[in-house]
C-alpha positions in Angstrom: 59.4 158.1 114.0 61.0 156.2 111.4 64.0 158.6 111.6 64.4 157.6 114.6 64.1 153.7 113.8 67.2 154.3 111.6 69.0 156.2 114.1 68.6 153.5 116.1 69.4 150.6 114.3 72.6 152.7 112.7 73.8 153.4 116.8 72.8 149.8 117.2 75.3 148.6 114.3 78.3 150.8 115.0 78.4 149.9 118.9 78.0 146.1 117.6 80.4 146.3 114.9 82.8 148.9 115.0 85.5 148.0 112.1 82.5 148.5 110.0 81.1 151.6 108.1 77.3 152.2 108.3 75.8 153.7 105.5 71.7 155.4 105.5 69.8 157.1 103.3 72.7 158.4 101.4 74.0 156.5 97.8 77.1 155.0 97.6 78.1 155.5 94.0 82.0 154.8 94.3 84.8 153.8 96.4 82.4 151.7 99.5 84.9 150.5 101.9 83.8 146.9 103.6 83.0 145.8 105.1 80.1 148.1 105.3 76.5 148.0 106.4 73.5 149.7 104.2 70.6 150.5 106.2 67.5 151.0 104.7 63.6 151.2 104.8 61.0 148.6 104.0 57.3 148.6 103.4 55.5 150.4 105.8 51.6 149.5 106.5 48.8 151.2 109.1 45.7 150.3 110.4 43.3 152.0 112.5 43.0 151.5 116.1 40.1 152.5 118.5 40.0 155.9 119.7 41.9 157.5 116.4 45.1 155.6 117.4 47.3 154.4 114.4 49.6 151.5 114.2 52.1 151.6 111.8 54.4 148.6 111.1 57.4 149.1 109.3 60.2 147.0 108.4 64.0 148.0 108.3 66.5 146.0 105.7 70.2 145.8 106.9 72.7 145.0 103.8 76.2 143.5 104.9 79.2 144.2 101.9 81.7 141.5 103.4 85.1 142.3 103.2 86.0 139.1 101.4 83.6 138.4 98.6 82.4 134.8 98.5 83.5 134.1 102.2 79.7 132.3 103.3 81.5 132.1 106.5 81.8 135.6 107.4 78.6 136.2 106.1 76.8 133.7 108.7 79.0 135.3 111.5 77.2 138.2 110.7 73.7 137.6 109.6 72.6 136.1 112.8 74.6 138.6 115.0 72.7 141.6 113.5 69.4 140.2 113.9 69.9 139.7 117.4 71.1 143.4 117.9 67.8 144.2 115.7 65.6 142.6 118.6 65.4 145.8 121.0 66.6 149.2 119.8 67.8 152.3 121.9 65.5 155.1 120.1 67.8 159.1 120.4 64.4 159.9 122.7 65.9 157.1 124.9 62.8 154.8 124.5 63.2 151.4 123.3 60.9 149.8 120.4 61.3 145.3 119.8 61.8 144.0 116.5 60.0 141.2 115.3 59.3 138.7 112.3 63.5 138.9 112.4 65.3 136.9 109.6 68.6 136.7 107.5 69.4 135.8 104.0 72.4 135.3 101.7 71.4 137.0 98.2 73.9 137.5 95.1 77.2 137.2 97.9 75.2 139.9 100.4 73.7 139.3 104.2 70.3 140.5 104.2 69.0 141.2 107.5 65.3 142.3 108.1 63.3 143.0 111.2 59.5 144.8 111.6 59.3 147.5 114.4 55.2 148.2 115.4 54.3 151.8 116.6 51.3 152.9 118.3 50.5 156.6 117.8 47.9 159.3 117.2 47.3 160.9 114.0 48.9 163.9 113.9 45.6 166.8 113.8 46.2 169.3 111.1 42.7 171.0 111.3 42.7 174.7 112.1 42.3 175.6 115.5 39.3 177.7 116.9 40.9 181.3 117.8 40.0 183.2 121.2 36.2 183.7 121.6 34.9 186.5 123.6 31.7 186.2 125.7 30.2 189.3 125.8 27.6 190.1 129.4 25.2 193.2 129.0 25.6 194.7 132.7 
């Protein structure tokens, strides 16, 4: 499911903002052209729910390289305009999940753009399955 939390917000950022490059899970040792988004993930926590449900809250931190370093200006064009596209994401299954506890920062000449998405779901059950049981009828 969080796969598909990044897919999301990456679709969401390239429809928004499409000058810019959007970058995942991959590293970006040399040669990042801006300006540029990083998407990555944040701290993920779970608590039970009744009947063996789950919820699982993780959070998703967007990076914004600006193309003009020390231009604050750009930077709050951006910041605000990202967390808004953060509030309800298109998932690829064509659901949508609603961010929340969305904020922006400027940190070291960088946007930082957060936003928690809660899911609801059933532990996945890895126990071995019972095979096929005969009854056997004297006649």
């Amino acid at each position: 499911m969080t796969d598909a939390i990044l897919d999301g917000v990456s679709r969401a950022l390239a429809a928004g903002f499409p000058d810019c490059t959007v970058y995942g899970d991959e590293r970006v040792r040399q040669g990042l052209q801006t300006p540029a988004f990083f998407v990555g993930l944040g701290e993920c926590k779970q608590k039970p729910l009744p009947g063996g449900r789950i919820e699982q809250r993780q959070s998703v931190k967007v990076t914004y390289f600006p193309e003009r370093q020390g231009d604050y200006s750009e930077l709050w064009a951006v910041g605000p305009r990202v967390a808004g596209l953060l509030a309800e994401l298109r998932l690829p299954d064509g659901s949508m999940i609603r961010g929340t506890a969305r904020r922006c920062d400027i940190n070291d000449g960088l946007m930082h753009i957060r936003a928690v998405y809660t899911m609801r779901m059933r532990p996945v059950d890895t126990r071995p399955r019972m095979g096929d049981v005969r009854v056997r009828t004297r006649r």
